[in-house]
VOBA-1610 file (N, C-alpha, C; in pm, whole numbers, padded with zeros to 5 digits, always signed):
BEGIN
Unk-00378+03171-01499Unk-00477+03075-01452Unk-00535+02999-01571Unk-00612+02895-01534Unk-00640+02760-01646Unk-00812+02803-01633Unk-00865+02909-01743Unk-00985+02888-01752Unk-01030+02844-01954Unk-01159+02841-01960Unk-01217+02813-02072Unk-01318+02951-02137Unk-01331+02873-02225Unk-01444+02936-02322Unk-01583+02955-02271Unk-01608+02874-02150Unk-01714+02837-02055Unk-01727+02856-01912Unk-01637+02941-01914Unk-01591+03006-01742Unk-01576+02895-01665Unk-01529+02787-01684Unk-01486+02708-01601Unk-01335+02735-01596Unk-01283+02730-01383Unk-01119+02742-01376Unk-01112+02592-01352Unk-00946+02565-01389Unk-00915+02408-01364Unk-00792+02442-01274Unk-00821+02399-01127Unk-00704+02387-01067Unk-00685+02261-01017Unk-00729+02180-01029Unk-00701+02039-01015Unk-00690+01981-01146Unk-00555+01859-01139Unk-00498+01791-01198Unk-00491+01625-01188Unk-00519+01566-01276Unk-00443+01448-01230Unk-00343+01383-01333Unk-00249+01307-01243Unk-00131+01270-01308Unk-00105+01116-01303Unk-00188+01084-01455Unk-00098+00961-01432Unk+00064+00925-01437Unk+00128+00817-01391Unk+00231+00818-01355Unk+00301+00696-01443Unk+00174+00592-01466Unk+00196+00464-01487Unk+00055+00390-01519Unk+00027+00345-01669Unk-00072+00278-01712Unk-00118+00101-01718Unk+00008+00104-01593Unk+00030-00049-01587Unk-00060-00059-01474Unk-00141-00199-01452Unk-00225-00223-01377Unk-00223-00352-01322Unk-00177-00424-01214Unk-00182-00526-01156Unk-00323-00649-01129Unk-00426-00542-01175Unk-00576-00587-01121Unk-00627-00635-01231Unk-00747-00756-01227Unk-00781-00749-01370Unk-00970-00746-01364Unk-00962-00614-01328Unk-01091-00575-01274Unk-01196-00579-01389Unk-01338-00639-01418Unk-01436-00698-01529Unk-01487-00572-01566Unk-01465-00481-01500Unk-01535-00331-01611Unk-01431-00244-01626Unk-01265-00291-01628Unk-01164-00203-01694Unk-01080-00310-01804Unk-00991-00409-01735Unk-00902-00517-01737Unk-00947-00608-01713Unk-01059-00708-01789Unk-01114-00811-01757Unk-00971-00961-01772Unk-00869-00887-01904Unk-00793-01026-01929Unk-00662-00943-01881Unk-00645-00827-01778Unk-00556-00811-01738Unk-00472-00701-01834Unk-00341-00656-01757Unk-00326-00557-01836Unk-00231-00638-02001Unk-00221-00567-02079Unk-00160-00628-02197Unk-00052-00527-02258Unk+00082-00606-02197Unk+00174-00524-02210Unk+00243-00518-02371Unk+00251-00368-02439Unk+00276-00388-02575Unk+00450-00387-02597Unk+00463-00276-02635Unk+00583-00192-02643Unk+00612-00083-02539Unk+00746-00153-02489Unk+00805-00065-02407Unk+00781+00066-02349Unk+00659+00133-02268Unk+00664+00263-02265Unk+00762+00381-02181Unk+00800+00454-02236Unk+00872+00580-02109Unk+00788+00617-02064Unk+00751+00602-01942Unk+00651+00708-01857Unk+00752+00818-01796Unk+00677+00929-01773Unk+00766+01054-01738Unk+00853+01052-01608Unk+00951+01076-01644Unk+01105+01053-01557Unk+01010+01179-01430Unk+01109+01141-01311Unk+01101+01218-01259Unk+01139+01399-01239Unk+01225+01408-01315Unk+01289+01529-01356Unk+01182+01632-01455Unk+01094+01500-01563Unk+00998+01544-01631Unk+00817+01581-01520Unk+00845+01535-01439Unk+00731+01541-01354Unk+00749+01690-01292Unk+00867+01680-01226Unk+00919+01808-01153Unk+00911+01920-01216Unk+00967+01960-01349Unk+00906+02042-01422Unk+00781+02091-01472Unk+00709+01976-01490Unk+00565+02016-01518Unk+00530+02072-01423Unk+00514+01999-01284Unk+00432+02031-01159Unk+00455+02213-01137Unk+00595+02227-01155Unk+00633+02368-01132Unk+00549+02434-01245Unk+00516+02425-01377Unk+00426+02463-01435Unk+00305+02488-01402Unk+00264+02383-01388Unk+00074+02346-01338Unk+00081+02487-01198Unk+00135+02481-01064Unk+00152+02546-01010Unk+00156+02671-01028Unk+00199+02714-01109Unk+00270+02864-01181Unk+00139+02888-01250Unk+00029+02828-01304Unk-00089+02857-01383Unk-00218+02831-01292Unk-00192+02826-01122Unk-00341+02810-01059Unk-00331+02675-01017Unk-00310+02578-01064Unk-00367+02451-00995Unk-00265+02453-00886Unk-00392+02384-00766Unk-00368+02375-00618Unk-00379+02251-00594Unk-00409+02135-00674Unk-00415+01986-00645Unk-00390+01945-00768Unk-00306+01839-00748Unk-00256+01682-00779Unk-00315+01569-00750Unk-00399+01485-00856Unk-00365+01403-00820Unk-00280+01294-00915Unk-00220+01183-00812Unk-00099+01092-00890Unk-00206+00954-00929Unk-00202+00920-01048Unk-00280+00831-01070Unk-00181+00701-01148Unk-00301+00636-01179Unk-00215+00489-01300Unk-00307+00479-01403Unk-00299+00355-01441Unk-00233+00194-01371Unk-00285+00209-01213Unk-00201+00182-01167Unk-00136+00135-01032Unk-00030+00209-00997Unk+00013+00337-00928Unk+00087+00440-00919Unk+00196+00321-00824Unk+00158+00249-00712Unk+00222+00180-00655Unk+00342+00124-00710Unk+00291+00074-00785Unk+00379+00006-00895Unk+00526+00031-00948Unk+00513+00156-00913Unk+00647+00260-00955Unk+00729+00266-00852Unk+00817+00256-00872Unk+00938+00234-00723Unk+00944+00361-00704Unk+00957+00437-00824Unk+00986+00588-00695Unk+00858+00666-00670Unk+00749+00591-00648Unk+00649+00646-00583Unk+00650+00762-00468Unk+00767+00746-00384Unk+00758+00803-00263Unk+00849+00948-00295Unk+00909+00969-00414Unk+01002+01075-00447Unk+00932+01124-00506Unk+00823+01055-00580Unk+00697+01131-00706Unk+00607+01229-00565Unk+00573+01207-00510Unk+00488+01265-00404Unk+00548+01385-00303Unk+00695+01295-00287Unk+00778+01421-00255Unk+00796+01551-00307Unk+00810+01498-00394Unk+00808+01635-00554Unk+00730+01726-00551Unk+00592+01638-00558Unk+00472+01729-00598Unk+00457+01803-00515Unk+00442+01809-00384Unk+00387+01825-00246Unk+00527+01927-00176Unk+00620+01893-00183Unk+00770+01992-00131Unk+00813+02047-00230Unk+00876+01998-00330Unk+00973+02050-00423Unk+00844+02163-00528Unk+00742+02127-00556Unk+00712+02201-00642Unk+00580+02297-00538Unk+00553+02231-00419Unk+00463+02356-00336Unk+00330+02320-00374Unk+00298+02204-00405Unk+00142+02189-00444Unk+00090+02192-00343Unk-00053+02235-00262Unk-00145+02268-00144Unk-00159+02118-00131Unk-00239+02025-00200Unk-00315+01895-00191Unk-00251+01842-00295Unk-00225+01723-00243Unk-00167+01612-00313Unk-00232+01500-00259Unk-00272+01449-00376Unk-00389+01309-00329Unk-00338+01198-00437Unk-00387+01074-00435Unk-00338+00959-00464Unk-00495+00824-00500Unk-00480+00788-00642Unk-00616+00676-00625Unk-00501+00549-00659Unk-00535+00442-00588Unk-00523+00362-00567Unk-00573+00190-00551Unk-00529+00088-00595Unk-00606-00028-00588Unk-00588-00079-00441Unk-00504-00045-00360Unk-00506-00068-00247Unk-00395-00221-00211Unk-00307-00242-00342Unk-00207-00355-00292Unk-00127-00352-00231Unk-00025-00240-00215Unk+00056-00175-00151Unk+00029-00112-00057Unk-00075-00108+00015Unk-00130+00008+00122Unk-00062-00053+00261Unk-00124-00148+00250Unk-00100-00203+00422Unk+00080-00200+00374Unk+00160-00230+00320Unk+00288-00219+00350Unk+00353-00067+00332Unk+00303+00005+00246Unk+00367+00143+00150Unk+00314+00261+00248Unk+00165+00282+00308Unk+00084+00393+00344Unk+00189+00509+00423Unk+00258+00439+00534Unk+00332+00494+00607Unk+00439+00579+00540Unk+00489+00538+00386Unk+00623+00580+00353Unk+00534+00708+00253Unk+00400+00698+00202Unk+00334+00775+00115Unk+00336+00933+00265Unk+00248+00832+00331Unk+00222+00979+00434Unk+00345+01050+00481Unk+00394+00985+00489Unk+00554+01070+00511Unk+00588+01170+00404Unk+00622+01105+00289Unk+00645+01195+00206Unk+00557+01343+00132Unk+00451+01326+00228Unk+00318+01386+00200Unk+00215+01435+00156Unk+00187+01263+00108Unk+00094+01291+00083Unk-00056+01364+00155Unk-00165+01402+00108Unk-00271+01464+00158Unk-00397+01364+00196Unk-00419+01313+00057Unk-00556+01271+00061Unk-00550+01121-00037Unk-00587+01032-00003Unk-00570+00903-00015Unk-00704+00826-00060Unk-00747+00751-00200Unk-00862+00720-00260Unk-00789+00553-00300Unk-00894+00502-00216Unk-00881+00358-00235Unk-00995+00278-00311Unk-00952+00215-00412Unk-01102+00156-00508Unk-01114-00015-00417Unk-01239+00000-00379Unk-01264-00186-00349Unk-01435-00172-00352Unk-01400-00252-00456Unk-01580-00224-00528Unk-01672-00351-00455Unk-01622-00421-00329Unk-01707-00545-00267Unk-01629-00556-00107Unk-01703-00561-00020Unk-01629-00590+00104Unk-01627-00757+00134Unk-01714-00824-00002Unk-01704-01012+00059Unk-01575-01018-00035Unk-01511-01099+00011Unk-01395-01158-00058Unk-01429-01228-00142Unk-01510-01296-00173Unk-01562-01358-00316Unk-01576-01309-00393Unk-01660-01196-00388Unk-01707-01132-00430Unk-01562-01011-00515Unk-01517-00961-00430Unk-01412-00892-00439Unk-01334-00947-00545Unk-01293-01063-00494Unk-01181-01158-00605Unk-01285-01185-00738Unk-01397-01172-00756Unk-01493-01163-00901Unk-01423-01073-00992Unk-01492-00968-00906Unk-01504-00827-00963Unk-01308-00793-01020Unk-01267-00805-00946Unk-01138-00770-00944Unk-00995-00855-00982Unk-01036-00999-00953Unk-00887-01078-00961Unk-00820-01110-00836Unk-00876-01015-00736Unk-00722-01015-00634Unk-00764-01139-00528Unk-00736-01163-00436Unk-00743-01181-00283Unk-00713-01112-00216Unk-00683-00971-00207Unk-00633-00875-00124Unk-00724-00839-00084Unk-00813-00825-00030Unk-00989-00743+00014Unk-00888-00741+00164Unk-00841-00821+00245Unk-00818-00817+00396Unk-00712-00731+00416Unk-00610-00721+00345Unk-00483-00641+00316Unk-00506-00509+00306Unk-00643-00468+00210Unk-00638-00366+00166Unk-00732-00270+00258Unk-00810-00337+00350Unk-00859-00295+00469Unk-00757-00245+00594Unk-00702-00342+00636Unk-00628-00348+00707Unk-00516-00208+00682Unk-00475-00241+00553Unk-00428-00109+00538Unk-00495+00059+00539Unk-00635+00012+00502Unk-00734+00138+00519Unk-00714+00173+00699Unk-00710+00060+00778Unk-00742+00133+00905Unk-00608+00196+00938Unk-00530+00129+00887Unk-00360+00222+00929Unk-00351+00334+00883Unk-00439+00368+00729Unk-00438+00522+00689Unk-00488+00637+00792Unk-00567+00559+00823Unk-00677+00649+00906Unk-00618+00658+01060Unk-00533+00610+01105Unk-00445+00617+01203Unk-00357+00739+01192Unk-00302+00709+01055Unk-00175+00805+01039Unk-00237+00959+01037Unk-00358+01003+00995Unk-00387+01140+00963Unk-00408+01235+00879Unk-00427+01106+00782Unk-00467+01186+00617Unk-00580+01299+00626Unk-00550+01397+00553Unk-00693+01530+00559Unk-00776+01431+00492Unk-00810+01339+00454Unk-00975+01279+00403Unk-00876+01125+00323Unk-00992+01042+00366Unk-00945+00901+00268Unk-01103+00897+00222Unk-01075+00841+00101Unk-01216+00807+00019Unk-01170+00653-00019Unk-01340+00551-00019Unk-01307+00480-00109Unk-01399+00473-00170Unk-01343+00395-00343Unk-01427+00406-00455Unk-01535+00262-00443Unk-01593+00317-00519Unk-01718+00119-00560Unk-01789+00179-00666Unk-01734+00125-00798Unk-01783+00127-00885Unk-01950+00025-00898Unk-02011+00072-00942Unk-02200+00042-00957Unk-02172-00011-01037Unk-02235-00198-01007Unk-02261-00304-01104Unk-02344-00344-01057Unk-02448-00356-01180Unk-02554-00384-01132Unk-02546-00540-01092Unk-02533-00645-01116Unk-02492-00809-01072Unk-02380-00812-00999Unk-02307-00723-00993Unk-02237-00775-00877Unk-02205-00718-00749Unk-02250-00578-00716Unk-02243-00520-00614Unk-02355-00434-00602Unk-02444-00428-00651Unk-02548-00285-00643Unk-02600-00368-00498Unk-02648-00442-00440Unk-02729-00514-00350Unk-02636-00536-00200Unk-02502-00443-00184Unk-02413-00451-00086Unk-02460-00320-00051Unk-02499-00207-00130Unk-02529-00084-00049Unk-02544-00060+00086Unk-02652-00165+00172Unk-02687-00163+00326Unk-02557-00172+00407Unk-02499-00297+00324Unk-02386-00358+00361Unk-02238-00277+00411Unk-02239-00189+00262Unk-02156-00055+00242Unk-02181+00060+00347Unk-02308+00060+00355Unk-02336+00178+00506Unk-02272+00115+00609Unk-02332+00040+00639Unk-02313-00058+00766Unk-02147-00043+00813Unk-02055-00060+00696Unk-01940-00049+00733Unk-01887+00123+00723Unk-01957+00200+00754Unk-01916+00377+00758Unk-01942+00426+00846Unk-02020+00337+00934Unk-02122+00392+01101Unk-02017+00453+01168Unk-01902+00340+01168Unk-01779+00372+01268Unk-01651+00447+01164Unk-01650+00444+01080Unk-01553+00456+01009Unk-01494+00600+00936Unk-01424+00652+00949Unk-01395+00799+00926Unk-01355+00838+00786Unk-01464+00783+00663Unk-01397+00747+00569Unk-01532+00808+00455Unk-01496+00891+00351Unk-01636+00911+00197Unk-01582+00792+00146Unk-01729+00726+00123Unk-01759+00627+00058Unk-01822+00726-00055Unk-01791+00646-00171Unk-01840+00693-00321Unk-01845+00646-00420Unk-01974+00637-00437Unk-02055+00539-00542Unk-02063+00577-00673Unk-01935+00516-00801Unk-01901+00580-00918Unk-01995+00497-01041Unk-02091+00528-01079Unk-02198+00519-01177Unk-02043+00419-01332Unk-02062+00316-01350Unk-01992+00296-01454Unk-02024+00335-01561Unk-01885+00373-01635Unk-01895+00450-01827Unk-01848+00387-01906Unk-01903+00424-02007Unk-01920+00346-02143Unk-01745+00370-02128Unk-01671+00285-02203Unk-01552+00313-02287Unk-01564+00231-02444Unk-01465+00269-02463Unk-01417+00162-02636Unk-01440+00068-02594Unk-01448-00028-02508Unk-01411-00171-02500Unk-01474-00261-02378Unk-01618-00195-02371Unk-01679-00265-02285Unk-01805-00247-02275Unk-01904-00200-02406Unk-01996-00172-02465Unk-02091-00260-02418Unk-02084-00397-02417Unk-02183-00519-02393Unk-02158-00520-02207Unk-02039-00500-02180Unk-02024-00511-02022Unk-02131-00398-01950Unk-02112-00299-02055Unk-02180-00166-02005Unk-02365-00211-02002Unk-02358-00232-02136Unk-02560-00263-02121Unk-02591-00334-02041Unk-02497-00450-01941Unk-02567-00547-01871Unk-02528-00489-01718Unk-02491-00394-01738Unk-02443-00349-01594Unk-02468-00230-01472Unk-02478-00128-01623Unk-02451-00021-01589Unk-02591+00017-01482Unk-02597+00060-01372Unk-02727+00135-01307Unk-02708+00266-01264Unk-02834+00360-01263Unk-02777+00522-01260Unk-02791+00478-01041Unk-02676+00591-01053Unk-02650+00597-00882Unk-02720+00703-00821Unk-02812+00779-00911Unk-02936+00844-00863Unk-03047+00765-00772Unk-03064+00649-00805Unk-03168+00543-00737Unk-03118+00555-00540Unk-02976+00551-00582Unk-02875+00524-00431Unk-02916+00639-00359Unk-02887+00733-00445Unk-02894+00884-00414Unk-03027+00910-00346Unk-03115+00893-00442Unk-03267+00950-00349Unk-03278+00849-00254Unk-03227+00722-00231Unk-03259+00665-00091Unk-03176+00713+00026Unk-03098+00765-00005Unk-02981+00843+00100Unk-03043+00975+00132Unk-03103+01078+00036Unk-03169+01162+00047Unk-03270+01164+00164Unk-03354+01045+00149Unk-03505+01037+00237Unk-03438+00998+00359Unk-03331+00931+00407Unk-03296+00880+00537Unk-03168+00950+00615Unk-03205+01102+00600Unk-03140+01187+00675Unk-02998+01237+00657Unk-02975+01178+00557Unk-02826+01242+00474Unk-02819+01380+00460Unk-02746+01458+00456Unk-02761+01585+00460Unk-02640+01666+00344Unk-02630+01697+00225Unk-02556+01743+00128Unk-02494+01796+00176Unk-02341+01780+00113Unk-02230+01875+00184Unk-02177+02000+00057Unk-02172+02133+00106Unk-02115+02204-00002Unk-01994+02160-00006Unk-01975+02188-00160Unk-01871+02114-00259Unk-01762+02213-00226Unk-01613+02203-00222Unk-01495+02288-00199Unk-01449+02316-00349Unk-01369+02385-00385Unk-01316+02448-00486Unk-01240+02349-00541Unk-01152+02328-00476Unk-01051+02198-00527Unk-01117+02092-00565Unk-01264+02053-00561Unk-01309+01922-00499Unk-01352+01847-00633Unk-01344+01697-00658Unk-01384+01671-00760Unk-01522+01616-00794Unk-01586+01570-00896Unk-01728+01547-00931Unk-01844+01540-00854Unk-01782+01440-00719Unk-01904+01391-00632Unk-01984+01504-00559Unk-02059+01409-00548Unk-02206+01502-00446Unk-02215+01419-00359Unk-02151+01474-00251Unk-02102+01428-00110Unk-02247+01495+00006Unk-02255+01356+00089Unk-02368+01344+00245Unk-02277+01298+00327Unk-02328+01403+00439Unk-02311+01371+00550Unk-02437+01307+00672Unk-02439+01299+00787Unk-02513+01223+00845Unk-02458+01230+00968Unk-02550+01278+01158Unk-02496+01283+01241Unk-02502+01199+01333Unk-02509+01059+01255Unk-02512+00910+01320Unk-02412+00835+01234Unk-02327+00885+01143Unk-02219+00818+01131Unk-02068+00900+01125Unk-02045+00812+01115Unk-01870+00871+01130Unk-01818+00879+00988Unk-01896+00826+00914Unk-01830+00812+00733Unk-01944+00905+00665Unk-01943+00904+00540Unk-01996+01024+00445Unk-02026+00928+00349Unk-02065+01002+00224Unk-02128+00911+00106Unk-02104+01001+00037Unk-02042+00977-00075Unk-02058+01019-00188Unk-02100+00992-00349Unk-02185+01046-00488Unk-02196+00988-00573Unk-02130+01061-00671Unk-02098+00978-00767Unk-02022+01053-00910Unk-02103+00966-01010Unk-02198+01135-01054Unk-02291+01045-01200Unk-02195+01138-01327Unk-02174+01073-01410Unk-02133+01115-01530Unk-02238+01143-01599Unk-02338+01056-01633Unk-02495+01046-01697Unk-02573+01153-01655Unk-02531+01276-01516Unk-02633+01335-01488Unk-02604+01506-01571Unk-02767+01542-01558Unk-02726+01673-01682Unk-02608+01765-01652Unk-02574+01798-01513Unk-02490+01940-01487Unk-02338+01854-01406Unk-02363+01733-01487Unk-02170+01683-01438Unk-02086+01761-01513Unk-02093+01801-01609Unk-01966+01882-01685Unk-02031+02026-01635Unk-02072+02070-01599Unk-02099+02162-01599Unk-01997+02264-01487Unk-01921+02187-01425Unk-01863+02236-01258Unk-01782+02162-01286Unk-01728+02145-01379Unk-01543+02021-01400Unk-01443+02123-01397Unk-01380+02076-01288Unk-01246+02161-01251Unk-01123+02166-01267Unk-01119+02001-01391Unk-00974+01947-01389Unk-00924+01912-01495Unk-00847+01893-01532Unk-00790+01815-01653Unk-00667+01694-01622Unk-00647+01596-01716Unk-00567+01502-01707Unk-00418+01490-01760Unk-00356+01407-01741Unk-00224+01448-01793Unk-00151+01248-01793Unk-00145+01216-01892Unk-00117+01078-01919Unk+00044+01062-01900Unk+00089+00901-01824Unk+00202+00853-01776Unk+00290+00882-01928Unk+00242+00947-02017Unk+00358+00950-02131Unk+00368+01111-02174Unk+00270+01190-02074Unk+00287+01334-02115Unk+00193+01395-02251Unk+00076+01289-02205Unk+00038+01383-02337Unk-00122+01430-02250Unk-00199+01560-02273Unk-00297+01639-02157Unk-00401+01646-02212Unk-00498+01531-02131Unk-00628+01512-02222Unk-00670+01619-02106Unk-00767+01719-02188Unk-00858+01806-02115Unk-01012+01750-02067Unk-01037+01622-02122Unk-01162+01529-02090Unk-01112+01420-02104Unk-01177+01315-02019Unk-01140+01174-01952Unk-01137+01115-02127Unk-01287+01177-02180Unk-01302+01129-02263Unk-01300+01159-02436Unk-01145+01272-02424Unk-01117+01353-02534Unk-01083+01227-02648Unk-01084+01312-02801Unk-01052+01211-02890Unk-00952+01180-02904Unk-00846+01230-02836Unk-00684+01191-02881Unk-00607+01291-02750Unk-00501+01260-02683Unk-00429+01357-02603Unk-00362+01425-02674Unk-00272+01515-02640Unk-00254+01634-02698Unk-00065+01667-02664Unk+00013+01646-02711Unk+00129+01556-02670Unk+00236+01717-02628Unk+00274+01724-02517Unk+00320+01869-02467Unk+00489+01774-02359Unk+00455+01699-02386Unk+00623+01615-02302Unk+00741+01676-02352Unk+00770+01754-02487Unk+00882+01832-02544Unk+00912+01936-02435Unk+00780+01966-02423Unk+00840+02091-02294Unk+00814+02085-02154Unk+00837+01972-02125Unk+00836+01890-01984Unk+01056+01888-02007Unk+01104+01912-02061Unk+01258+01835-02078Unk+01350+01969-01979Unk+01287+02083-01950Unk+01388+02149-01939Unk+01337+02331-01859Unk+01374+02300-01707Unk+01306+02426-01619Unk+01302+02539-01779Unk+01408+02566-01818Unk+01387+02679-01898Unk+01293+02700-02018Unk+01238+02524-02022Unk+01092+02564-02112Unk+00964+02551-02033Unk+00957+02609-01922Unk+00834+02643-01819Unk+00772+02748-01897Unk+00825+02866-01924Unk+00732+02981-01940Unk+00679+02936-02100Unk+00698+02853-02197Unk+00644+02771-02286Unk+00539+02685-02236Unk+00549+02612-02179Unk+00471+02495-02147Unk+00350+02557-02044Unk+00388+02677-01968Unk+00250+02737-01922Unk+00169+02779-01976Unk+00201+02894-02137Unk+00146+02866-02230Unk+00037+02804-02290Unk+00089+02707-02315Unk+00081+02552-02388Unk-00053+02553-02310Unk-00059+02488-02220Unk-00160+02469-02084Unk-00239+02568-02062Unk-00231+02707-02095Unk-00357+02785-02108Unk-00424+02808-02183Unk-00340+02756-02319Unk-00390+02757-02442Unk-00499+02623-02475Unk-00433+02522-02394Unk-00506+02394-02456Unk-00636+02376-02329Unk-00623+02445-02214Unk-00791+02467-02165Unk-00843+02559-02192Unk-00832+02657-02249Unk-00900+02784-02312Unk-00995+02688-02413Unk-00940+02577-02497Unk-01057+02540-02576Unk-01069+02413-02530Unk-01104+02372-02376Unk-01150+02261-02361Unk-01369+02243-02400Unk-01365+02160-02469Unk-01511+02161-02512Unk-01623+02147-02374Unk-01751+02205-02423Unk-01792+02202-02270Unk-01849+02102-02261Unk-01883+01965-02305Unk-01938+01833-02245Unk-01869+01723-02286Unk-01844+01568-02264Unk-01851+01473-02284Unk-01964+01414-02370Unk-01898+01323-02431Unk-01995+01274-02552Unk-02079+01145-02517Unk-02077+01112-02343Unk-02129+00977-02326Unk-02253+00995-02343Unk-02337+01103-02331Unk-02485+01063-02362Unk-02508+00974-02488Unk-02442+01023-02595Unk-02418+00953-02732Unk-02335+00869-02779Unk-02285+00818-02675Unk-02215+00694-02667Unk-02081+00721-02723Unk-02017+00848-02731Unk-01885+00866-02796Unk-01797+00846-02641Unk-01736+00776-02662Unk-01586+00782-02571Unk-01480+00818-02595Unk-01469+00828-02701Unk-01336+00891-02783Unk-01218+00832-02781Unk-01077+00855-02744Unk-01009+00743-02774Unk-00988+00651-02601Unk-01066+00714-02546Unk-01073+00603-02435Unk-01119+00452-02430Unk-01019+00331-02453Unk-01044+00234-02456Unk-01080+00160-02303Unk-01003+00162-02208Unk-01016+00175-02055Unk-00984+00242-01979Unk-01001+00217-01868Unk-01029+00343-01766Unk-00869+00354-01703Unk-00800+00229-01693Unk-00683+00242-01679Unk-00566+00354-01751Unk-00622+00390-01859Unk-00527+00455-01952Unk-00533+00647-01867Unk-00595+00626-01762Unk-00578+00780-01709Unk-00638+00749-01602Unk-00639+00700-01567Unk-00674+00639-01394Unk-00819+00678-01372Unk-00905+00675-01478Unk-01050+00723-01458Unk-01088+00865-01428
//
């Protein structure tokens, strides 16, 4: 099993797949993504092996991240993998939501679990600001087909800006009355490269929080697998709420997961100083009982906080580079 120096177990994972990003969202990819040199992201054969690892050491969830996981043609064999071939319990997926309305059907098939869609504005103006796209109608549309098909839980994300979405909140309820869906309100973080974006933006999602508090929300206990948020429920709607503060004192305190980058290298914090490069023994089933190792060794000394109070991000330049 994957514990620490700090009695924390990590059985959740996430996997990026692909650091390429289609969106050119103003608090990750404001000028879009900027493609350098050629990267290998991990073959599928290299995925398959790990997963059988991760598995073999406790973790019970996956998730497949980016970039834009979509993006990857064999999306639907990556999920296959995780979820059949290697026996993972939960397999979940975050997403920008471009591919949904056409892809959802071929994801749920292959089976996926649990499905996290980011759309940080429900006006289309607004949306296309924040983000670049015109897809806001697409990516709905495809939300209601998820929720057709039978996913164990769809979440979507909305990152907290203060000018451009903090003042949709009512707005954001309004659309959960009917809707079978955690909404979750992600407090934005400092990275390398958005320092000035951050001071003019950033608002704590505690403010959200105690107004949800006073108007009959009701806290949901947190599941084992489950990640950061502090999830409400409510028995006048059909949707949930959730918040993810990074800024608040006891967020690291209950972190259950670690990361794993589209090139194989396993940051144990979003916001470690450098990943930790273990893809040598991703090449070959017979270096599993190595690479499990490896992986108990390198969360045994995962440190116990993040450095954002003090403004360290470490080598996190954007949020894209591990899917947040």
């Amino acid at each position: 099993m994957l514990f620490d120096t700090h009695d924390r177990q990590f059985n959740y994972v996430r996997l990026s797949i692909t650091d390429v990003c289609n969106f050119k969202c103003n608090y990750c990819l404001p000028d879009g993504y900027q493609h350098q040199a050629k990267k290998q992201f991990l073959t599928l054969p290299e995925i398959t092996n790990l997963t059988h690892a991760l598995r073999d050491v406790g973790v019970t969830k996956v998730r497949i991240t980016g970039g834009e996981p979509s993006l990857r043609k064999d999306l639907p064999q990556i999920i296959e993998t995780v979820k059949r071939v290697c026996d993972i319990d939960t397999v979940a997926m975050t997403t920008n939501g471009y591919r949904l309305n056409e892809q959802v059907t071929d994801w749920y098939a292959a089976g996926l679990d649990q499905l996290n869609i980011s759309i940080d504005s429900l006006h289309p103006g607004q949306f296309n600001l924040i983000t670049g796209s015109t897809k806001l109608q697409a990516i709905l549309d495809g939300i209601d087909k998820a929720v057709t098909l039978g996913f164990a839980e769809i979440k979507v994300n909305v990152v907290l800006l203060k000018q451009f979405n903090y003042a949709e909140f009512t707005h954001f309820l309004a659309w959960i009355k009917d809707k079978p869906i955690v909404l979750r309100f992600i407090e934005l973080m400092q990275t390398g490269d958005n320092e000035a974006f951050f001071n003019e933006q950033h608002v704590r999602a505690s403010l959200l929080q105690a107004q949800v508090e006073s108007s009959g929300w009701v806290r949901k206990i947190r599941s084992s697998d489950a990640g950061p948020a502090i999830e409400y429920q409510h028995p006048e709607y059909a949707g949930q709420i959730g918040f993810i503060t990074p800024y608040g004192d006891e967020f690291c305190a209950t972190c259950n997961r670690m990361r794993i980058s589209a090139t194989g290298q396993l940051h144990t914090c979003l916001f470690s100083e450098e990943g930790l490069d273990g893809r040598y023994l991703m090449q070959s089933a017979e270096q599993q009982p190595l690479l499990e190792q490896w992986l108990i060794t390198q969360a045994y000394n995962k440190k116990a906080t993040h450095g954002l109070h003090e403004h360290m991000t470490g080598a996190m330049t954007h949020l894209a580079m591990l899917g947040g």
